[in-house]
N, C-alpha and C positions, 0 to 999 in steps of 0.2 A: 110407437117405438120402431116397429116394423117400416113406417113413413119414413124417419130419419136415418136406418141403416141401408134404407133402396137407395135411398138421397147421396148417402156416402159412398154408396160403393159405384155410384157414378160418378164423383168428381175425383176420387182422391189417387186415378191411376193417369190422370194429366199431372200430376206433382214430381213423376218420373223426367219428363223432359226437360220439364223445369229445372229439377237440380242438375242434372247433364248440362242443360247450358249455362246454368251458373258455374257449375265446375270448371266447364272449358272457359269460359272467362277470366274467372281467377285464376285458373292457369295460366291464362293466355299472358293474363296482366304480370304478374309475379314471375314466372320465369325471367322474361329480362330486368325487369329489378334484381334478380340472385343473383343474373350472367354481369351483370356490371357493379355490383358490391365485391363480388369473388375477381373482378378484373383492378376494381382501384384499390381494393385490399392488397394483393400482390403487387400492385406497382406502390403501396405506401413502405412495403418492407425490400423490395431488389436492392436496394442500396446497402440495408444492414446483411452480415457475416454472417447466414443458417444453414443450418444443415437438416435437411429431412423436412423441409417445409409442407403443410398442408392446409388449406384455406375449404374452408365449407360453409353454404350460405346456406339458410331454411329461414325464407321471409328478408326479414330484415334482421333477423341473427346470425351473427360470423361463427364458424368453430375454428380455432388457430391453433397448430400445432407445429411444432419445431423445436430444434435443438438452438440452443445458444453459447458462443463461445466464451462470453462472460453474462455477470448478470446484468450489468449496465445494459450489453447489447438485448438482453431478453426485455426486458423493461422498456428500453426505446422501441421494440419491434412490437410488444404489445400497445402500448400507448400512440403508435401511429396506427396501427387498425383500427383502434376505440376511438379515431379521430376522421377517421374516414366519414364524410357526409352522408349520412342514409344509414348509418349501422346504428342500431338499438341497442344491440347487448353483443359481447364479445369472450364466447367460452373459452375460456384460456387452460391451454394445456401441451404450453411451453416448457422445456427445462432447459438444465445447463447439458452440453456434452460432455461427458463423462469425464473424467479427471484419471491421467494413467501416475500410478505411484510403485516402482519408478518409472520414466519415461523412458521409453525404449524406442532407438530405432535402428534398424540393420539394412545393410546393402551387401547381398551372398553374391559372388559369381562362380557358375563352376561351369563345365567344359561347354555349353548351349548357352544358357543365357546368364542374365541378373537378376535378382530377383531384389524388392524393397518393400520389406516388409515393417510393423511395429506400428507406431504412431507417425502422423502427423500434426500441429497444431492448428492449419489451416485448410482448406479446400484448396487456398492458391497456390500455398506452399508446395502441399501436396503434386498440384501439377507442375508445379517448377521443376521441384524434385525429379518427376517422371522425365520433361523434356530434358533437363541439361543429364540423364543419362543414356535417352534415347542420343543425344546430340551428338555429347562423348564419347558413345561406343560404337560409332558407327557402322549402325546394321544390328549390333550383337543385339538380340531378343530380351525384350526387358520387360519382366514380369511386376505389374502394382497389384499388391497384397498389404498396403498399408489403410489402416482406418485412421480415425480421427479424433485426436485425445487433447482433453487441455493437461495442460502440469509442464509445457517444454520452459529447458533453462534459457536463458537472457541467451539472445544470438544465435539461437538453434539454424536458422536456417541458413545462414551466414557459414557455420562447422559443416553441417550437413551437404551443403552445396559444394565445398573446397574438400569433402569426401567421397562425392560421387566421383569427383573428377582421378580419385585415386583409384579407382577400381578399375580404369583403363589400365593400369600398370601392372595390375593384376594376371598372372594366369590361372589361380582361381586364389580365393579365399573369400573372408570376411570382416568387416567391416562393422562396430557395432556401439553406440551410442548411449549412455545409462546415466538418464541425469547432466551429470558433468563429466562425464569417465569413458573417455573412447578405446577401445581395444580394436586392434587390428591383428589379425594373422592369415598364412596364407602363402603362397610362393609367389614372389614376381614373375614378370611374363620374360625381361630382358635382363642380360647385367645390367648392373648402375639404376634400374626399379627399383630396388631397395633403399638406396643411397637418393633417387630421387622424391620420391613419396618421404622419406625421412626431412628434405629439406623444407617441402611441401606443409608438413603440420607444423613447423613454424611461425606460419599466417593464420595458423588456428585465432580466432577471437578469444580473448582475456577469460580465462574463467575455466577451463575444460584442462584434463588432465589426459594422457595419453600414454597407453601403453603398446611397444610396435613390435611386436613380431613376425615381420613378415621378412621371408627367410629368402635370401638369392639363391639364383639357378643353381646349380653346377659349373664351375670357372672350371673350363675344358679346354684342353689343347691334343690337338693332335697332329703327330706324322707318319705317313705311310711310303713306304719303299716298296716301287716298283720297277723289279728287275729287266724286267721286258720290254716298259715305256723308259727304264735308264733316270726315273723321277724319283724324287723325296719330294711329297709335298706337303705344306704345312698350311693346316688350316686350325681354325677357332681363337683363343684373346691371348693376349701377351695387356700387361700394365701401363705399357706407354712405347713411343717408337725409340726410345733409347735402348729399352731390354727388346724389342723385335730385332733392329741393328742387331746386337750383341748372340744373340741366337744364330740366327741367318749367317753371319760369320762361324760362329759353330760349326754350325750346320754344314756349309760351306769347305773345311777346315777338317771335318772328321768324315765325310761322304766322298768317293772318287769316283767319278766316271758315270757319276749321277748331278742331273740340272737338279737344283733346288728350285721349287716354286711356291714363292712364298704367298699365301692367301688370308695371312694371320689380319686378326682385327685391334686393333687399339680399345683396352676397357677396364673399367677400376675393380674391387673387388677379388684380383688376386690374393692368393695366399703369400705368406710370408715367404721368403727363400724360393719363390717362386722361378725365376729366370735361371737359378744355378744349379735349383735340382732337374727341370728340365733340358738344358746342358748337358751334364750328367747320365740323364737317360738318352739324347739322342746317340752320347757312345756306344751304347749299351746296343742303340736299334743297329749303327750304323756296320757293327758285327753280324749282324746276319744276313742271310741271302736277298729273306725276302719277309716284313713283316710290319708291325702298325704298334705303334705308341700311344697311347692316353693318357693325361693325366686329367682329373678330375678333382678338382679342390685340393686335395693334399693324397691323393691315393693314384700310384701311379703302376697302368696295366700295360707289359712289355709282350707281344707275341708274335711268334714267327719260328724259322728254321736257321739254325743255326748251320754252319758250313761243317762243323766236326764235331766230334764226341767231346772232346777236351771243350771247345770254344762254350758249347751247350751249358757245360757245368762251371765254366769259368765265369761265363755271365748271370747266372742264375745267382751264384756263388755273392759276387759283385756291385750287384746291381742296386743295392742299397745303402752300399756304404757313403755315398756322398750325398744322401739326402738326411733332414734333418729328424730326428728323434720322433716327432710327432707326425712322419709321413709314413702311409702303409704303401704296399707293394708288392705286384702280384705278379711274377713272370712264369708265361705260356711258353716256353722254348722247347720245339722239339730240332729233329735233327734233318735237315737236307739228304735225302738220297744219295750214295757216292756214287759220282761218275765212273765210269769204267779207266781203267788203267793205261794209258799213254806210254808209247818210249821216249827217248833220250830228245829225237830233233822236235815231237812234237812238246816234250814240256820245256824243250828251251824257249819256244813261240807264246807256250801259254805263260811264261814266266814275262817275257817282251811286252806280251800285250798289256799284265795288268799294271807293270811299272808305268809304260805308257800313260797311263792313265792317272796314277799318283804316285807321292814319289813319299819314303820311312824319312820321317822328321826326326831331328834331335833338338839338343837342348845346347845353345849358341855355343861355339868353339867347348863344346861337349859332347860323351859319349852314353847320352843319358836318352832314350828313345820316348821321344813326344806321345802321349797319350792319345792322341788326335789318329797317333797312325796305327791305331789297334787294327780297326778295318783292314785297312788294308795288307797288313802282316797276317791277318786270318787267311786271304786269299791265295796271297804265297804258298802261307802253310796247307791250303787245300790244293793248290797246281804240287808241292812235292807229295803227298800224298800220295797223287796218282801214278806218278812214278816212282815207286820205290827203291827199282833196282838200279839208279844212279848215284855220281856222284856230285855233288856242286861246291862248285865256290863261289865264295861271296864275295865281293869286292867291294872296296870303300875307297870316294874320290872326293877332294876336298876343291875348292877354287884354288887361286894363287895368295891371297893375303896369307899373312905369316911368313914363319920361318919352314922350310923346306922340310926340314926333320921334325919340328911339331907336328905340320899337315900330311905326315908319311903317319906319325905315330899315333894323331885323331883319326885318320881314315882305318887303319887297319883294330882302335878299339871300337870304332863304329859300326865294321863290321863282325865284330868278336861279341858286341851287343845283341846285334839280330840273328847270331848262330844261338845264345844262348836262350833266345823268344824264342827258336823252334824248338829246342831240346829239349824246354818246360814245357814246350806243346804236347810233346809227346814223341818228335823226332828221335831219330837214332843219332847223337853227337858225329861218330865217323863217319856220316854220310856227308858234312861238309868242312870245311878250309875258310879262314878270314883268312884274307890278301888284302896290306894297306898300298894304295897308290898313290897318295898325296893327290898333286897338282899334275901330276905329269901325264894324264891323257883329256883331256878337257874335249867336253864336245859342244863348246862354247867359246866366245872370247870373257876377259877377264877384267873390260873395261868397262862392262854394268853391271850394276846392279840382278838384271833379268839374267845374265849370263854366268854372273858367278851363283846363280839361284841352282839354274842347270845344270853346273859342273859340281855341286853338292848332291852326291847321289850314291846307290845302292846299287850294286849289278848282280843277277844271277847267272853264272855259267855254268850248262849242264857238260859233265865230262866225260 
């Protein structure tokens, strides 16, 4: 016995090498059998739809794991591995990818990026999705937070693709998908974004249901008088160049001695009564010295300084009678600092100058004082102001049409008009005199039009 365990325990520590090199053999063999089962296996499925794929060889046994977007696809993807040449057995441990119920998918934008988030039904889609809103928003940061779900309705990617494209219109909102049932809200980025994204899910594909609330800007206008640059300028939307026309003559028509510079834009989206309540309020601006108009959808914000104490509370007073029921309005008017007191030869110069400038409208072969000439009868009323301790006359001069005695007795009520606009001002009545002149001092000829414009006029003379 002792014979036979000497015996052993001399041979049986060469049995070490031996299996080390049979190990590395079979190693040696087997590895590239695995590396090309795990190589044809994966080129038998690249063509089928998986998501989360995973292939593992031990011998000539596959493990296959993946998601599938239907079962058919699961089934043809298992059945082309178990067909691969060289595979034995084929551990299957495939499913379907999850089923979203509802199907949801959203596109956020806010003030950085967009984000899309929810489902997708494909991997391809998925990247489609991401490029045409990288494409669309060019530059803006686009965040993919979407996974991958089966359950989308017929045509999902067809809505989904003609909704990315709205989010460019967007200055921010959202955008959101359920099933069949798109909801939108959010503010547009321009006027008429609303109105165009509205025309937009018309091309929606058959089947989907839509609800839009995405709310336009603010339809803004503004004018701002500047006494110093001698400007009114007008900028932001008017409805079309027929109400911009129609303004700008306003404008034009109730501003004196100020360039109008029109910078308005043509766009849809205004409010109703739009063009005649702003009308309205540039009266309202063109009374004061110096100040800035808004109007903002239907809410319209008047501020500035007023030339007098009366004018201040006359406008305030005013200023919302001609707009329509459903418009608010918010006037900031304070009051102009009063210049110091003048005599007789300098407020006859300052009365010169600002006739110069524009001239008290009436109402044709009438003694009814044009609205238009509020402004400027403010100004008047602030050059006598300064001189209080005069006296003036007013004088009223008509062209030559008519009868002599008509145009004696329109001039002299024309000017018994604009004594009785100071007096309401706050004027002392016996500070001045109406004098009618007719026709009879023309500082024009009477053979145009432009001439008999000029001999229709208003004079102050300080006495």
């Amino acid at each position: 016995m002792q014979k036979v365990f000497r015996w052993a325990s001399k041979w049986w520590p060469g049995l070490i090498p031996l299996a080390v090199m049979w190990g590395i053999a079979a190693w040696t063999n087997t590895v590239p059998v695995e590396t090309d089962l795990s190589a044809r296996a994966a080129a038998a499925v690249k063509d089928t739809v998986l998501n989360r794929t995973r292939i593992t060889v031990a011998g000539r046994d596959v493990g296959f794991s993946a998601e599938a977007f239907s079962e058919e696809g699961r089934r043809a993807a298992v059945v082309a591995v178990e067909n691969v040449p060289g595979v034995r057995l084929v551990d299957d441990r495939t499913r379907l990818v999850p089923e979203a119920k509802p199907f949801v998918w959203n596109a956020e934008r806010d003030v950085v990026r967009v984000t899309l988030s929810g489902s997708a039904p494909l991997p391809a889609v998925k990247g489609r999705l991401v490029e045409a809103a990288r494409k669309d928003l060019g530059g803006v940061e686009v965040a993919d937070q979407m996974g991958l779900a089966r359950g989308a309705p017929p045509r999902f990617e067809a809505a989904a693709l003609l909704l990315v494209d709205q989010i460019g219109k967007l200055k921010d909102g959202k955008i959101s998908v359920s099933d069949n049932t798109i909801h939108l809200s959010g503010m547009a980025r321009e006027l008429g974004g609303r109105e165009a994204i509205a025309d937009a899910l018309k091309n929606l594909p058959e089947g989907f249901s839509v609800a839009n609330e995405i709310k336009a800007p603010p339809y803004v206008f503004q004018a701002n008088k500047d006494p110093v640059a001698a400007t009114v300028t007008l900028t932001g939307y008017v409805p079309d160049d027929r109400v911009r026309a129609a303004i700008a003559t306003a404008a034009a028509r109730k501003f004196f001695g100020e360039k109008i510079v029109d910078n308005l834009k043509a766009s849809i989206g205004a409010p109703a009564s739009f063009g005649g309540a702003v009308v309205a309020a540039l009266g309202a601006l063109s009374r004061l010295s110096t100040g800035t108009l808004v109007v903002s959808d239907r809410e319209v914000k008047l501020s500035g300084d007023a030339l007098y104490d009366g004018a201040a509370a006359d406008i305030r007073a005013g200023l919302g009678k001609d707009f329509p029921k459903t418009w608010q309005y918010k006037p900031e008017i304070t009051v102009k600092p009063a210049a110091g007191p003048v005599d007789g030869t300098v407020c006859q110069q300052l009365f010169a100058q600002v006739l110069t400038k524009g001239k008290i409208r009436f109402e044709t072969r009438r003694a009814n004082i044009d609205p238009d000439s509020a402004g400027l009868l403010d100004h008047l009323i602030e050059t006598a102001l300064r001189c209080p301790n005069t006296d003036i006359e007013v004088a009223g001069h008509t062209d030559s049409d008519g009868e002599d005695s008509f145009n004696q007795a329109l001039s002299e009520k024309r000017a018994q008009a604009v004594i009785d606009y100071l007096v309401k001002a706050g004027l002392p009545a016996g500070r001045f005199t109406a004098v009618g002149l007719g026709s009879t001092q023309p500082v024009a000829g009477n053979d145009t039009d432009e001439g008999k414009a000029q001999n229709r006029r208003i004079e102050f003379l300080v006495k």
